[in-house]
N, C-alpha and C positions, 0 to 999 in steps of 0.2 A: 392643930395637928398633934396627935400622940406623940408623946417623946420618944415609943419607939422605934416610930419611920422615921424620926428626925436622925434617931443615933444611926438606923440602916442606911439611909442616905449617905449622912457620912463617913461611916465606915464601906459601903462600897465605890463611893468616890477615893479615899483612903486606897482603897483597895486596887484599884482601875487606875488609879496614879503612879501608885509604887509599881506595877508590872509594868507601864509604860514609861516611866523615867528612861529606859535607854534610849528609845525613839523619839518622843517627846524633847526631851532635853539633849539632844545626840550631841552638840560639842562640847558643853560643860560635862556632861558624863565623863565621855573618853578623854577629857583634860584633865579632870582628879584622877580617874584610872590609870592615866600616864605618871602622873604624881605617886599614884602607891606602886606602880610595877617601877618605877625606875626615876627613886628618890634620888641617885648619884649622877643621873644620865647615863648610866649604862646599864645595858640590860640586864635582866637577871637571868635567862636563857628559857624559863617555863613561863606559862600563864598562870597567875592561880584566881580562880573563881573566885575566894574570900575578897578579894578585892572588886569585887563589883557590889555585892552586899555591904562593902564600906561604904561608896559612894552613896548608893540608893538610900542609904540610913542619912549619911549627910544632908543627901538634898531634901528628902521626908522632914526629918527635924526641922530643918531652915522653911521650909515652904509649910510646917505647920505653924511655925511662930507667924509668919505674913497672914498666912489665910486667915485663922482667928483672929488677927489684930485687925484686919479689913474685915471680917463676920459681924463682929463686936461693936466695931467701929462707926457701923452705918449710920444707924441713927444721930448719931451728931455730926456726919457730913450732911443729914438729912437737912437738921435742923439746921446747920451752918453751911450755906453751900457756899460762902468765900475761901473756907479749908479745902472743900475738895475739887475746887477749881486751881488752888493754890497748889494744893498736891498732884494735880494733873497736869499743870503747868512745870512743875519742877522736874516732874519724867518726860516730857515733852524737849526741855527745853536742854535736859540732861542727856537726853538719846539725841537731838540734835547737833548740840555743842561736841559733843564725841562723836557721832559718823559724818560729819561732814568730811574728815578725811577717809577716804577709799581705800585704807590700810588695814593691818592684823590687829591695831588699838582700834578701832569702832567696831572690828569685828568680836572682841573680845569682851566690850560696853554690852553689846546684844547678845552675848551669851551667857553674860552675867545679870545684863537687866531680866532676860526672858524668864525664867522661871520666878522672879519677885512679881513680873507681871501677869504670868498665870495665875500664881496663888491670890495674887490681891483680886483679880478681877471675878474669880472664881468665889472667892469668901464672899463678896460684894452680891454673885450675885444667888450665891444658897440664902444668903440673909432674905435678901428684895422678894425670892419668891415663897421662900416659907412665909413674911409676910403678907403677900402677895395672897395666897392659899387660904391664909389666915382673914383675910379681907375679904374675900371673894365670899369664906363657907359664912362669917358673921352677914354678911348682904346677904344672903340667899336664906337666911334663919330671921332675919327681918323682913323678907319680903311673905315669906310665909307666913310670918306673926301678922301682917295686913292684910291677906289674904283671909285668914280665917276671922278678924276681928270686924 
């Protein structure tokens, strides 16, 4: 695949995430937003928009270190799948071990895990199909190379 669909790809996945962070992520949003409007617990009496553009740069930054690191990553969970059993297990057993209580802590575990599990899962799977792509166009440039020989 051209490296420049690859960059359009992810610049408008990039793109289609950052506008959708408030809905997408809707309680960790409005928990940092609550965090910059009213660092004292008391109000400040206005709303100010710069404060949402904090957040979204926050969770952008943090969900671009995930996603690369699971992009990047694949091939050696490929090659090692006791890593990424091991890794699937430790969010498994971490989302479990925190919402078995039916409280505002397990609710709080899934609003923190969610977005680390968008991005990983999402890197994981732009890699698999650019591969993927990439597999499919080499078989289909071999099948032709038999065809004609």
């Amino acid at each position: 695949m051209k490296k420049s669909i690859v960059i359009t790809c992810h610049l408008l996945f990039w793109i289609f995430t950052y506008l959708s962070i408030p809905w997408i992520f809707y309680f960790l949003y409005f928990r940092i937003c609550l965090i910059f409007q009213y660092p004292d617990r008391h109000p400040r009496g206005k709303y100010l928009i710069e404060d949402d553009y904090r957040v979204s740069l926050i969770i952008i930054l943090s969900g671009i270190c995930v996603f690369y690191a699971s992009y990047f990553s694949l091939k050696f969970f490929v090659k090692r799948s006791f890593f990424f059993f091991l890794n699937l297990a430790c969010y498994l057993i971490y989302t479990l071990v925190f919402s078995l209580h039916a409280d505002l802590f397990s609710l709080s575990v899934a609003v923190n895990l969610g977005p680390i599990l968008y991005f990983n899962v999402f890197g994981f799977f732009f890699k698999a199909g650019m591969e993927w792509y990439e597999n499919r166009k080499l078989k289909l440039e071999l099948e032709k190379d038999r065809t004609t020989s």
